[in-house]
Biopython code that builds the backbone (N, CA, C, O; Angstrom):
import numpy as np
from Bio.PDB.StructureBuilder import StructureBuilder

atoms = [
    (1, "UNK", "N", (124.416, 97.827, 96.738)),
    (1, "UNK", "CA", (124.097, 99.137, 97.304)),
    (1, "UNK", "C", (123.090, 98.952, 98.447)),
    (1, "UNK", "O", (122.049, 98.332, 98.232)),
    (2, "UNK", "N", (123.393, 99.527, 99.793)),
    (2, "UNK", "CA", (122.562, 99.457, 100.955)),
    (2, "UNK", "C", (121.314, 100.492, 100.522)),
    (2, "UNK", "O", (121.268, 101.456, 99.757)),
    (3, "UNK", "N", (120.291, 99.809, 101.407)),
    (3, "UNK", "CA", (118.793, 100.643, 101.407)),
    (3, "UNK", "C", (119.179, 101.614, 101.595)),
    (3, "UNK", "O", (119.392, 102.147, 100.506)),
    (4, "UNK", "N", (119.506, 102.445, 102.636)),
    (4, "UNK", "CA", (119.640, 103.268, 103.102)),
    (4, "UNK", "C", (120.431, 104.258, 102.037)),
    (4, "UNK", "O", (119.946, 105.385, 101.942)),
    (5, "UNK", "N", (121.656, 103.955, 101.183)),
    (5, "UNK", "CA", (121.999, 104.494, 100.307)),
    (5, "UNK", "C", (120.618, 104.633, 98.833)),
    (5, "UNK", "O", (120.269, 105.781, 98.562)),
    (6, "UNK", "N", (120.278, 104.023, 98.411)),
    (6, "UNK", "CA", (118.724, 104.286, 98.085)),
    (6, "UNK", "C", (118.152, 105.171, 98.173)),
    (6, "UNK", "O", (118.035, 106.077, 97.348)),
    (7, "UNK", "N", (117.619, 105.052, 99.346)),
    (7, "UNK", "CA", (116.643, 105.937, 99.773)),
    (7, "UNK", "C", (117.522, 107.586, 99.719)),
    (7, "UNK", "O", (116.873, 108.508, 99.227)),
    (8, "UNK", "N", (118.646, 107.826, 100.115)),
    (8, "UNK", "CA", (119.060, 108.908, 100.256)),
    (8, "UNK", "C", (119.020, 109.296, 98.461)),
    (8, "UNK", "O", (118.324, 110.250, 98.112)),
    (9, "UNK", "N", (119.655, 108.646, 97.602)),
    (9, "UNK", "CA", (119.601, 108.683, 96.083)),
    (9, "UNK", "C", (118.056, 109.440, 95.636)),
    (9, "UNK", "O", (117.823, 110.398, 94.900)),
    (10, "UNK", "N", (116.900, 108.296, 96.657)),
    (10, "UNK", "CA", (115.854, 109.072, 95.969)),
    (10, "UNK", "C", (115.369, 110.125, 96.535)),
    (10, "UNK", "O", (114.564, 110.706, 95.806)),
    (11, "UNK", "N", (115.594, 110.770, 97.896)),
    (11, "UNK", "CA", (115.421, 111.980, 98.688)),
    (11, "UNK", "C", (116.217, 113.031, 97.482)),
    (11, "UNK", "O", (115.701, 114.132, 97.287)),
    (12, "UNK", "N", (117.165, 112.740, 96.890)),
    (12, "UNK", "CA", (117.839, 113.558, 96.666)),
    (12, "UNK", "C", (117.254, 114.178, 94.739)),
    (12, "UNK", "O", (116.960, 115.171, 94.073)),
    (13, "UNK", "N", (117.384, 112.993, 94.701)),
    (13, "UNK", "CA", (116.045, 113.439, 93.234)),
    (13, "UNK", "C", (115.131, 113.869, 93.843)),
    (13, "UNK", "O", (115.555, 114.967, 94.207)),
    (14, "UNK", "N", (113.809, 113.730, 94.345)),
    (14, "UNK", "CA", (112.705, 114.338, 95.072)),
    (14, "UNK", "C", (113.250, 115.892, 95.367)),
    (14, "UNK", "O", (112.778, 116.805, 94.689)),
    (15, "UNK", "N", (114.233, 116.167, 96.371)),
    (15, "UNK", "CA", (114.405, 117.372, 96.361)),
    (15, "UNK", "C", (115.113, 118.053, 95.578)),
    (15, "UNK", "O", (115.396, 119.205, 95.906)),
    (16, "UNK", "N", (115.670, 117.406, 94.105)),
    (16, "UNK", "CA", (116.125, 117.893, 92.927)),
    (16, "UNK", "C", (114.915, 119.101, 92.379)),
    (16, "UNK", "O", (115.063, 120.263, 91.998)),
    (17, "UNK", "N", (113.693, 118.240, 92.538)),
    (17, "UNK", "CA", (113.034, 118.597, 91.373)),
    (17, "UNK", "C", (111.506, 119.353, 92.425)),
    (17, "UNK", "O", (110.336, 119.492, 92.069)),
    (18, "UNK", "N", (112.241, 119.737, 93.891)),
    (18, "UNK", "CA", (111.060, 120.540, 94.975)),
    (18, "UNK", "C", (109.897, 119.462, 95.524)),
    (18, "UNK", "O", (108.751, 119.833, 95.776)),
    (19, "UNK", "N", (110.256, 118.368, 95.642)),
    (19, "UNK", "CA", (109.223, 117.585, 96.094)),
    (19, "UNK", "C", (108.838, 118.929, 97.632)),
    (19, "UNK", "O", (109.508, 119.870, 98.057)),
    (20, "UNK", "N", (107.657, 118.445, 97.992)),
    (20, "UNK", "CA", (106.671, 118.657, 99.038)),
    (20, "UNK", "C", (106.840, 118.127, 100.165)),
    (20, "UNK", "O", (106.465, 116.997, 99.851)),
    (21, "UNK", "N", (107.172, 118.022, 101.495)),
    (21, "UNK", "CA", (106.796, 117.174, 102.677)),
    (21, "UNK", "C", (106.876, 115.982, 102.526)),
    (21, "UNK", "O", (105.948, 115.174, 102.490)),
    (22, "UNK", "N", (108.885, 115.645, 102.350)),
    (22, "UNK", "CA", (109.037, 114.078, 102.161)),
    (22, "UNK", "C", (108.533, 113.182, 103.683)),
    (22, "UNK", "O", (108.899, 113.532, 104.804)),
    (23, "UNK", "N", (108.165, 112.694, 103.568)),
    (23, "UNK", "CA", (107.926, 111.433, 104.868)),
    (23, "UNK", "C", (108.233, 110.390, 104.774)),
    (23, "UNK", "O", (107.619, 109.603, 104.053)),
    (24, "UNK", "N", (109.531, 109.980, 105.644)),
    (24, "UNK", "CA", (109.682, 108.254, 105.257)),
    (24, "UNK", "C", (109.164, 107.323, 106.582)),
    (24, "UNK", "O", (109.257, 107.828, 107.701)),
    (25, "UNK", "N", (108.890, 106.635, 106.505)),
    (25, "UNK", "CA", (107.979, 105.731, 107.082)),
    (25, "UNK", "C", (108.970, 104.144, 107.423)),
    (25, "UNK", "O", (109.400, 103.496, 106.469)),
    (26, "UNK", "N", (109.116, 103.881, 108.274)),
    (26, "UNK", "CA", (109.561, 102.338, 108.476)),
    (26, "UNK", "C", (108.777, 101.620, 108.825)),
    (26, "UNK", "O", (108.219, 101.709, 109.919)),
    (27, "UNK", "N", (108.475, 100.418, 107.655)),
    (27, "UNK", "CA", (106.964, 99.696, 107.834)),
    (27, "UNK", "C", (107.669, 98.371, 108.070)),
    (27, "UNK", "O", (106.911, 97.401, 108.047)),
    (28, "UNK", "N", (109.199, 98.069, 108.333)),
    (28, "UNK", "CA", (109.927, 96.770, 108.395)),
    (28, "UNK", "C", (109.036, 95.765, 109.542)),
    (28, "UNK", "O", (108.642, 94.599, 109.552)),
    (29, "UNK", "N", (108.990, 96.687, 110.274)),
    (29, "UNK", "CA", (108.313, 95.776, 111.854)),
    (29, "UNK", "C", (107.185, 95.717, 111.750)),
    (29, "UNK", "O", (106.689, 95.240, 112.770)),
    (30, "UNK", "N", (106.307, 96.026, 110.829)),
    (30, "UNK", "CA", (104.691, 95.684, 111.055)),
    (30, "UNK", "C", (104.130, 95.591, 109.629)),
    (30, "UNK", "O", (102.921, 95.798, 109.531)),
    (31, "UNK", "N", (104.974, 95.248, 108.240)),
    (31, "UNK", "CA", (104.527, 94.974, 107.409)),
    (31, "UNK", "C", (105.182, 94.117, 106.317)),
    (31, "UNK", "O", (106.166, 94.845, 106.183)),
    (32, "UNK", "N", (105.360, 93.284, 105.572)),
    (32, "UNK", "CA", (106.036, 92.398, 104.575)),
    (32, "UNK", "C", (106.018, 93.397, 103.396)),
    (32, "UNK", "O", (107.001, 93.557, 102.672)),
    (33, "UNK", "N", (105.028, 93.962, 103.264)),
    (33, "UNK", "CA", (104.913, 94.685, 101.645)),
    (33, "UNK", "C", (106.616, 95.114, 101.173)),
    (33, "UNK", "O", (107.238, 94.773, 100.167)),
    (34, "UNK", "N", (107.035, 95.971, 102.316)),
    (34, "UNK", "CA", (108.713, 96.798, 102.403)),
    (34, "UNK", "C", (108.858, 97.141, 103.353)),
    (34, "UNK", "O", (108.170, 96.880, 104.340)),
    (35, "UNK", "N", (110.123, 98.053, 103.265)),
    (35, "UNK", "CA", (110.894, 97.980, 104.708)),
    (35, "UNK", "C", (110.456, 99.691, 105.261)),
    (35, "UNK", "O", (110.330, 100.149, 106.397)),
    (36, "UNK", "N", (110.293, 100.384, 103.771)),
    (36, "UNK", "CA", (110.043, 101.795, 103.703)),
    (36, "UNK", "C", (109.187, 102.187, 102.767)),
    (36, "UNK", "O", (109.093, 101.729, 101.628)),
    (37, "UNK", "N", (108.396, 103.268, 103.382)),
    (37, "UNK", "CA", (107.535, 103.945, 102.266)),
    (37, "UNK", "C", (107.916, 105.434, 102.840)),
    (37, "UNK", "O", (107.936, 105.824, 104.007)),
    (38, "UNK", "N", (108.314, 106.374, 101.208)),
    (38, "UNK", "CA", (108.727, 107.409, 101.400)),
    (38, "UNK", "C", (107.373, 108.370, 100.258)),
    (38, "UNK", "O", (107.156, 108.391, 99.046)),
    (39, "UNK", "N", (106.804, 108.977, 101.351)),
    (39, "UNK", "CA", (105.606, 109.901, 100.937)),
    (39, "UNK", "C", (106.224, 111.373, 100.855)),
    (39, "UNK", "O", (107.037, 111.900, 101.615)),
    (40, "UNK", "N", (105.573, 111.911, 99.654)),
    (40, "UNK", "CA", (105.790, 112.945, 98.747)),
    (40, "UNK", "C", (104.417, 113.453, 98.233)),
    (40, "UNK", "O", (103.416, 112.741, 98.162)),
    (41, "UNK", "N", (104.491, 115.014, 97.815)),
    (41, "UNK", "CA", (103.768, 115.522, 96.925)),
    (41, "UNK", "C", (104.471, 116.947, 95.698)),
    (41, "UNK", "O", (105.589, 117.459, 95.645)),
    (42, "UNK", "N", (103.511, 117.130, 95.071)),
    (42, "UNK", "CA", (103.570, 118.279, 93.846)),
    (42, "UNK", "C", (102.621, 118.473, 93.932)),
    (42, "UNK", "O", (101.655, 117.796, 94.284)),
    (43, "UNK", "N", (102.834, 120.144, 93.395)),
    (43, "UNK", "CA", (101.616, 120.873, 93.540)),
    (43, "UNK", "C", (100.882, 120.625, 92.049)),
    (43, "UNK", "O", (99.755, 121.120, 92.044)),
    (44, "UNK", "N", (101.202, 120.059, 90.941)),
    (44, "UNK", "CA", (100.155, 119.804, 89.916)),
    (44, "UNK", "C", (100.805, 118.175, 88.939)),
    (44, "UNK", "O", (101.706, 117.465, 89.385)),
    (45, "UNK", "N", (100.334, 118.004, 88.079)),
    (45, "UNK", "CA", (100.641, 116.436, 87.250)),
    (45, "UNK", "C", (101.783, 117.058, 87.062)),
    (45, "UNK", "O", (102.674, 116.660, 87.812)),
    (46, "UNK", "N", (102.075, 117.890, 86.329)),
    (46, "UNK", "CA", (103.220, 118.300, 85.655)),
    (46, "UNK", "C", (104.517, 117.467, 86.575)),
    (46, "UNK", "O", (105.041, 116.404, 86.243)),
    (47, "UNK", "N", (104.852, 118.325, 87.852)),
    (47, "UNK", "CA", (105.333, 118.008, 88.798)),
    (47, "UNK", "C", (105.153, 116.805, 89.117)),
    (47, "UNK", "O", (106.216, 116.241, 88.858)),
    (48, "UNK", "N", (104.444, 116.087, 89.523)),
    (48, "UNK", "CA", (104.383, 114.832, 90.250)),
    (48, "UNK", "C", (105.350, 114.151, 89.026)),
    (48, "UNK", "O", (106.447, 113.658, 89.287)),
    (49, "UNK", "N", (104.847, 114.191, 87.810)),
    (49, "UNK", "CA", (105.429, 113.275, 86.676)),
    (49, "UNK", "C", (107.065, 113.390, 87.019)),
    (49, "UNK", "O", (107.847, 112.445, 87.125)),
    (50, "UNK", "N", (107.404, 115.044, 87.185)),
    (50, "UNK", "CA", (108.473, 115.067, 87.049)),
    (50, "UNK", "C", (109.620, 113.933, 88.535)),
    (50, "UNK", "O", (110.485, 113.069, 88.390)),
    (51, "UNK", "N", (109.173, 114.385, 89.429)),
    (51, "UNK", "CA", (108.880, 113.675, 90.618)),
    (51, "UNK", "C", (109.875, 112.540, 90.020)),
    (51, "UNK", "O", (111.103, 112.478, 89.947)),
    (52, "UNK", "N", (108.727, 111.584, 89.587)),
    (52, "UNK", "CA", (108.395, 110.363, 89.390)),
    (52, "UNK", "C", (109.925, 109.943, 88.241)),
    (52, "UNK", "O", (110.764, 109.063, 88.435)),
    (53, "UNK", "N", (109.833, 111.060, 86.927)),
    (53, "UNK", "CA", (110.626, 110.601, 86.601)),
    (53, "UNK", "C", (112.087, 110.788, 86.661)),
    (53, "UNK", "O", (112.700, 110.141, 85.811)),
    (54, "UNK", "N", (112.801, 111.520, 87.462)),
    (54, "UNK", "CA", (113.708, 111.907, 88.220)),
    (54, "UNK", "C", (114.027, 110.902, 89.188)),
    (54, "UNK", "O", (115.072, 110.303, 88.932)),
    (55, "UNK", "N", (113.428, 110.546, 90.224)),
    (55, "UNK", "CA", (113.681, 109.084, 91.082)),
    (55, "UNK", "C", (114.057, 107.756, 90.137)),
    (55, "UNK", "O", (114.839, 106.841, 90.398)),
    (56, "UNK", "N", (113.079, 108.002, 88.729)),
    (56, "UNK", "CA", (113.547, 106.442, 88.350)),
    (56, "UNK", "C", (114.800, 106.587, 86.979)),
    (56, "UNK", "O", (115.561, 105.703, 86.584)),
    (57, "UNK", "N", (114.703, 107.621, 86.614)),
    (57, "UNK", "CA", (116.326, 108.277, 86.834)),
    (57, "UNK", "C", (117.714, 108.155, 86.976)),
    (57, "UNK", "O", (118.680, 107.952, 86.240)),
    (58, "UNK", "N", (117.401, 108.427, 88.681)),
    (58, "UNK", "CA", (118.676, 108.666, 89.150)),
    (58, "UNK", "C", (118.786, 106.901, 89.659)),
    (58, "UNK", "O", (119.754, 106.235, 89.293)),
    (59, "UNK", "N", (118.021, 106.481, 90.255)),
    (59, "UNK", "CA", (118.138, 104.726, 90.230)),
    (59, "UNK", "C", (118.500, 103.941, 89.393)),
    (59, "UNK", "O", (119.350, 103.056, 89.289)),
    (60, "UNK", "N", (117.611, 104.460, 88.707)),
    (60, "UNK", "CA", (118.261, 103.531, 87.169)),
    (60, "UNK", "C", (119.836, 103.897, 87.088)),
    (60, "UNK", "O", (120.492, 102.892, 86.816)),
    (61, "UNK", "N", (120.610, 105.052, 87.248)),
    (61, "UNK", "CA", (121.961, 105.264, 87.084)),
    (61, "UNK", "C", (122.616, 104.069, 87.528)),
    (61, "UNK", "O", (123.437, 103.277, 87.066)),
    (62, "UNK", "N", (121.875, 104.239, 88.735)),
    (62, "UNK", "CA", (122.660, 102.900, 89.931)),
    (62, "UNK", "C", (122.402, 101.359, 89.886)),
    (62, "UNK", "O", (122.728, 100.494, 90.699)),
    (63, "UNK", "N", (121.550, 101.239, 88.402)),
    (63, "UNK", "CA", (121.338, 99.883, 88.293)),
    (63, "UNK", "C", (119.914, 99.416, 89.195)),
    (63, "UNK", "O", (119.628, 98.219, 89.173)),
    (64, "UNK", "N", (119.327, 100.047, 89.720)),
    (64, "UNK", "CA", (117.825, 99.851, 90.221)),
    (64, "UNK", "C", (116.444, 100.637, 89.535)),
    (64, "UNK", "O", (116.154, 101.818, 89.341)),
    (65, "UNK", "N", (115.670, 99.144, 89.244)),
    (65, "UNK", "CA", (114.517, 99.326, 88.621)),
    (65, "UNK", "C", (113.243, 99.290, 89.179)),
    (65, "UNK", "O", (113.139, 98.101, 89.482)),
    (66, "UNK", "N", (112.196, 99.845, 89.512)),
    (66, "UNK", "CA", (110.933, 99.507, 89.742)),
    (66, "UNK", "C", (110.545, 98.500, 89.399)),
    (66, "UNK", "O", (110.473, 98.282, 88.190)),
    (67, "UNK", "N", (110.072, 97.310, 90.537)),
    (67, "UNK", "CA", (109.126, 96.143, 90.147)),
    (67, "UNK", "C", (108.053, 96.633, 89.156)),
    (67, "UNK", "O", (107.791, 96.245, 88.017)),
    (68, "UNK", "N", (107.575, 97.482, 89.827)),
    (68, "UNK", "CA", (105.948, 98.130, 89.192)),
    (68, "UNK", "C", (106.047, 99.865, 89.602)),
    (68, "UNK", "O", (106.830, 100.313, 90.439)),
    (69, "UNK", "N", (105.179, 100.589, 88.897)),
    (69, "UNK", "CA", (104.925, 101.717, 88.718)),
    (69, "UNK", "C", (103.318, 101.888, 88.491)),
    (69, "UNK", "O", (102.895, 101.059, 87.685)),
    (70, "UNK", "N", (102.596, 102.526, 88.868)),
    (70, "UNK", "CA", (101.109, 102.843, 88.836)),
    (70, "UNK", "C", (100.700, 104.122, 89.248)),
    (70, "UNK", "O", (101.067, 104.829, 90.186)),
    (71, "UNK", "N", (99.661, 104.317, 88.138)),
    (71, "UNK", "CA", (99.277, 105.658, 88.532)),
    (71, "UNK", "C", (100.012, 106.944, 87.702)),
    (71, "UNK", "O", (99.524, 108.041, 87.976)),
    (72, "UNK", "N", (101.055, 106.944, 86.783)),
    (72, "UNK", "CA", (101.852, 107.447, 86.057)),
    (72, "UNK", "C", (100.911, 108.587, 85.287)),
    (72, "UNK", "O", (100.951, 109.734, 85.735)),
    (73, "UNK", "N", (100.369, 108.400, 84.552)),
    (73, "UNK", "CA", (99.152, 109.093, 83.522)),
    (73, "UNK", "C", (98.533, 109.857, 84.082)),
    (73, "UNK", "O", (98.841, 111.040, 83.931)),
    (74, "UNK", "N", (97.231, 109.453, 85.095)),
    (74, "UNK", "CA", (96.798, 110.182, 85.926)),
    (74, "UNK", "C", (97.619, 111.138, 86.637)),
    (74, "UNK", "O", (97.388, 112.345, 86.577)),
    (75, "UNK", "N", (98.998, 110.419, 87.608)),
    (75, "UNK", "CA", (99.368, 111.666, 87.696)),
    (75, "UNK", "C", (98.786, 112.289, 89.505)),
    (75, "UNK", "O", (99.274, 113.306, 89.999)),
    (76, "UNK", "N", (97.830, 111.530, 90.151)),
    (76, "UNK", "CA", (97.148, 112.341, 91.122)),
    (76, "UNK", "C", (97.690, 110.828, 91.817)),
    (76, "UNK", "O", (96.752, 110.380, 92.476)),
    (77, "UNK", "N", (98.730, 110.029, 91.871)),
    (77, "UNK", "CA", (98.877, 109.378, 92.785)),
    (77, "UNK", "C", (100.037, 108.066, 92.042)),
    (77, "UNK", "O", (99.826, 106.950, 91.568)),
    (78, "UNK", "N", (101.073, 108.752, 92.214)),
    (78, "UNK", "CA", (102.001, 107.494, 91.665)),
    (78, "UNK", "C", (102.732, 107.294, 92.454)),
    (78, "UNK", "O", (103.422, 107.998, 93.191)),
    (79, "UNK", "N", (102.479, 105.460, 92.194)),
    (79, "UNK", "CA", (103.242, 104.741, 93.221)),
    (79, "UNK", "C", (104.345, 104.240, 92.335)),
    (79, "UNK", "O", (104.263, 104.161, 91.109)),
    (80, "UNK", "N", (105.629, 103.831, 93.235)),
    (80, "UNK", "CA", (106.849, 103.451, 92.492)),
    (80, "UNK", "C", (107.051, 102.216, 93.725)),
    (80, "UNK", "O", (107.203, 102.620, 94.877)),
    (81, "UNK", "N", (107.049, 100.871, 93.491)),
    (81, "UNK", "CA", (107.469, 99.413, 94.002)),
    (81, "UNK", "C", (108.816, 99.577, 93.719)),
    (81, "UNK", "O", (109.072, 99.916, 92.563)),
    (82, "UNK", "N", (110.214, 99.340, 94.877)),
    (82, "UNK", "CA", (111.519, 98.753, 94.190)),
    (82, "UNK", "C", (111.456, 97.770, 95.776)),
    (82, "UNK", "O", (112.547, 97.507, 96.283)),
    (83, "UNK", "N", (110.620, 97.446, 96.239)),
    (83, "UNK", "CA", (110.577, 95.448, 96.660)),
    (83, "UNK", "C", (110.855, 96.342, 98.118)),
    (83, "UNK", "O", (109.926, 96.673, 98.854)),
    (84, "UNK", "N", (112.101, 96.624, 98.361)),
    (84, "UNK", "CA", (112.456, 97.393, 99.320)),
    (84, "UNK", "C", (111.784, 98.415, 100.291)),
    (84, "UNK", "O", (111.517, 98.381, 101.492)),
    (85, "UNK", "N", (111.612, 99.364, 99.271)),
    (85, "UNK", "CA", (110.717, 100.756, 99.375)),
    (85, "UNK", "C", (110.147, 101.137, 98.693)),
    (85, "UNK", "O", (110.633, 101.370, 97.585)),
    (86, "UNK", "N", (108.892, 101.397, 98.945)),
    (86, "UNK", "CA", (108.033, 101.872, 98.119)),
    (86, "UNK", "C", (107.862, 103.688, 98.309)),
    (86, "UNK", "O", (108.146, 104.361, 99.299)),
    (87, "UNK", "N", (107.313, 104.134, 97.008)),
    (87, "UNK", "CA", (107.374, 105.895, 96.983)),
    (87, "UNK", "C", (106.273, 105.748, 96.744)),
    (87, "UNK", "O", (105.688, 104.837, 96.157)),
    (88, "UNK", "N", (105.705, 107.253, 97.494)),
    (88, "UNK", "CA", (104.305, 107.604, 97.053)),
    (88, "UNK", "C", (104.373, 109.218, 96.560)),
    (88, "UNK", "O", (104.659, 110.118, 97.350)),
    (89, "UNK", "N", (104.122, 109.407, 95.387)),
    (89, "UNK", "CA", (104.020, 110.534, 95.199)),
    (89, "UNK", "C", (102.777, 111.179, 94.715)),
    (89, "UNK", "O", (102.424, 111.086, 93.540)),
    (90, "UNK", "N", (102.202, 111.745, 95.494)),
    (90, "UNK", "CA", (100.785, 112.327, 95.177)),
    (90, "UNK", "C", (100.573, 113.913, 95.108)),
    (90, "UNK", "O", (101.378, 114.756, 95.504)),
    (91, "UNK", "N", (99.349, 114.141, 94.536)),
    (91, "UNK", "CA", (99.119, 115.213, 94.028)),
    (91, "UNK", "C", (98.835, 116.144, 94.708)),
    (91, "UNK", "O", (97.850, 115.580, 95.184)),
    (92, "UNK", "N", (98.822, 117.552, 95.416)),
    (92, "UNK", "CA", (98.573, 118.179, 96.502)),
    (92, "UNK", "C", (97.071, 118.193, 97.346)),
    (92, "UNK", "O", (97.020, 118.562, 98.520)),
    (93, "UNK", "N", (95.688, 117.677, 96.474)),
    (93, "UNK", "CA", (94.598, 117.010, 96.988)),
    (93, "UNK", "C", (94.648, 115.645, 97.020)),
    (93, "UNK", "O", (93.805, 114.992, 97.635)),
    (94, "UNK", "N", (95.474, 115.190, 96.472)),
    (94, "UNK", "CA", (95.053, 113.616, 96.882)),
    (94, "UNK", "C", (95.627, 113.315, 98.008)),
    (94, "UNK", "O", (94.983, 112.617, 98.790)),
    (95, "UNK", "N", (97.208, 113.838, 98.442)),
    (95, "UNK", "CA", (97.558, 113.340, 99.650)),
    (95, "UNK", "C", (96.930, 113.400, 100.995)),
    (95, "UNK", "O", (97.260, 112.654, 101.918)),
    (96, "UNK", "N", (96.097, 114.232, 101.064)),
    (96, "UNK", "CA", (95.611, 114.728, 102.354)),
    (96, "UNK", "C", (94.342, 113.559, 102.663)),
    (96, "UNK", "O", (94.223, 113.020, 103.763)),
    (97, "UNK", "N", (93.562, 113.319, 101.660)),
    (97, "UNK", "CA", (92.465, 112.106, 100.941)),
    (97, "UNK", "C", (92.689, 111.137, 101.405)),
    (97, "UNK", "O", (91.910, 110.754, 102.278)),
    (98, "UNK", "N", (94.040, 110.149, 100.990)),
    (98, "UNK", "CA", (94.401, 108.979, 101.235)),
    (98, "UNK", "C", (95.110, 108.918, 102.596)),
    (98, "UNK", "O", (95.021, 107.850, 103.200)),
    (99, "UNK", "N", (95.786, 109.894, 103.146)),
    (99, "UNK", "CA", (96.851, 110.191, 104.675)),
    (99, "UNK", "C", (97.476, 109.033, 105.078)),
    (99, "UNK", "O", (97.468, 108.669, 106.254)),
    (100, "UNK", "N", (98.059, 108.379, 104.124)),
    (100, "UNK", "CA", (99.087, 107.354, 104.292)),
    (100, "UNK", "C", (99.974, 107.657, 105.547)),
    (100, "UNK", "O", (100.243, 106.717, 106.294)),
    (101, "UNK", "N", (100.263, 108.427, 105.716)),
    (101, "UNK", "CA", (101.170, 108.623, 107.477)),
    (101, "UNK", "C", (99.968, 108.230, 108.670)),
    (101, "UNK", "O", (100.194, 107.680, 109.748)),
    (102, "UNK", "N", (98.975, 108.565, 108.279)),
    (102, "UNK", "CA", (97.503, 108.294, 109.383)),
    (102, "UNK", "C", (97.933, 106.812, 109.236)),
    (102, "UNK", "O", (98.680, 106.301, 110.071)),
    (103, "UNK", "N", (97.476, 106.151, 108.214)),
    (103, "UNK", "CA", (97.400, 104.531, 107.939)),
    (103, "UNK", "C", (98.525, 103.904, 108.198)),
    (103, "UNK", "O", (98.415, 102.784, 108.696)),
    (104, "UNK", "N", (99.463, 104.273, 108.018)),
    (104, "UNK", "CA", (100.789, 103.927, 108.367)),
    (104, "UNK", "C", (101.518, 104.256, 110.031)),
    (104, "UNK", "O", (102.673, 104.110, 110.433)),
    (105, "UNK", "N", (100.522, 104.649, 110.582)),
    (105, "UNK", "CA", (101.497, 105.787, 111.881)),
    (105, "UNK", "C", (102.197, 104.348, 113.270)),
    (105, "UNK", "O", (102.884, 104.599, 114.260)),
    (106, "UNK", "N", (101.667, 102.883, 112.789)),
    (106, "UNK", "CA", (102.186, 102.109, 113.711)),
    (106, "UNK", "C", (104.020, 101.935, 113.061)),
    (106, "UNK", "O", (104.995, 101.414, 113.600)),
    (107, "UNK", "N", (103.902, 102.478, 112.003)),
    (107, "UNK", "CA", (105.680, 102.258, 111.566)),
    (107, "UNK", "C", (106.320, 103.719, 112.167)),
    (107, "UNK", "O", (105.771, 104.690, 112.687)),
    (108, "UNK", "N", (107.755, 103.409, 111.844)),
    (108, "UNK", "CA", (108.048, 104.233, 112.582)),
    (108, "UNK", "C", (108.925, 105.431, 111.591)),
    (108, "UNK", "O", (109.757, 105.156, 110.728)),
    (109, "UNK", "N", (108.533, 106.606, 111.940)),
    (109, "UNK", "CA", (109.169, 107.915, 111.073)),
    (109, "UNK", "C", (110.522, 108.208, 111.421)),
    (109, "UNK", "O", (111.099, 108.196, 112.508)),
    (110, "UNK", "N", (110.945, 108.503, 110.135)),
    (110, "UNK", "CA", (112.603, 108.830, 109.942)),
    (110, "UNK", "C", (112.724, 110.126, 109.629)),
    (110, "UNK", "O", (112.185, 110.753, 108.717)),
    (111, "UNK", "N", (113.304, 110.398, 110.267)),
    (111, "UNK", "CA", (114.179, 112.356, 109.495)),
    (111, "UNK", "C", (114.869, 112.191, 108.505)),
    (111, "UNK", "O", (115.957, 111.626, 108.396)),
    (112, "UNK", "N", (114.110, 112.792, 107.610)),
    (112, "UNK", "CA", (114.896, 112.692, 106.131)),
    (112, "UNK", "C", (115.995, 113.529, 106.319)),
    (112, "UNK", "O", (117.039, 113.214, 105.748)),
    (113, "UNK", "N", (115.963, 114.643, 107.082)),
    (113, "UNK", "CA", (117.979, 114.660, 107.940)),
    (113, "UNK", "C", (119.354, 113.672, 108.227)),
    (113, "UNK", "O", (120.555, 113.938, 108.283)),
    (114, "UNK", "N", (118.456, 112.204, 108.404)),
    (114, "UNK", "CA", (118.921, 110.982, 108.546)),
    (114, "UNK", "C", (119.950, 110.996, 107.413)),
    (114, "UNK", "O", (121.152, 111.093, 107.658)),
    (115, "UNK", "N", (119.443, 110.892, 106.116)),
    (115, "UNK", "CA", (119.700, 110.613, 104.994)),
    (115, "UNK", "C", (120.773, 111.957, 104.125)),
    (115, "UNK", "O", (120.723, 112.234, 102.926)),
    (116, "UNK", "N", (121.450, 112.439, 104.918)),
    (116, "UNK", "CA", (121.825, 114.128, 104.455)),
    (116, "UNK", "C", (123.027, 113.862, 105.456)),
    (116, "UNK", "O", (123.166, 114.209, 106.629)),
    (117, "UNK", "N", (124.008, 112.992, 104.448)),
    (117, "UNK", "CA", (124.957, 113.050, 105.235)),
    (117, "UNK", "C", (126.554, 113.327, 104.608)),
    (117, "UNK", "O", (127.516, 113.388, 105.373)),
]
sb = StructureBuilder()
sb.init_structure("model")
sb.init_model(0)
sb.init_chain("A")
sb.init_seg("    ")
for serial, (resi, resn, name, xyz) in enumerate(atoms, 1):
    if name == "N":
        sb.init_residue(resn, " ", resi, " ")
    sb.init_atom(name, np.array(xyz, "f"), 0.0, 1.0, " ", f" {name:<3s}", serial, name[0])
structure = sb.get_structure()
């Protein structure tokens, strides 16, 4: 299965379950970590959890697992590793806190329109 099919899989859980202001990020050209980081929020834990467990979910359907997961419990900032792309799903104060699109802004942004095909 191509990234790009991925990523649309997990846009599509995210907006299953009302994610917030998806942002995907292409960090291929200026970082090793992954190729993509796709930033998200919810407006409380409840949500984020749900978020969280909806993406790993609908992946898992497709035979893809998270390297790592962090931040789950808390809830105010979970990250999901699949080597590829990484998700950030944070809590409606934490995202603004950390501004991963600020820290990230030398990669380059995708229209999650891209992925809506």
């Amino acid at each position: 299965m191509s990234i790009e099919k991925n990523i649309k899989t997990v846009i599509d859980a995210l907006e299953d379950k009302k994610a917030e202001n998806i942002k995907i990020i292409n960090i291929g050209n200026i970082s090793s970590v992954a190729d993509y980081f796709i930033i998200t929020n919810g407006n409380n834990k409840s949500q984020v959890q749900a978020l969280a467990d909806n993406v790993a979910e609908k992946l898992a359907h497709e035979g893809i697992h998270a390297k790592q997961t962090e931040g789950y419990n808390s809830a105010n900032w979970i990250l999901m590793d699949y080597t590829d792309f990484v998700i950030h799903i944070f809590d409606k104060e934490s995202r603004p806190f950390y501004d991963l699109e600020r820290i990230w802004r030398d990669g380059t942004a995708v229209e999650v329109s891209e992925f809506h095909n």
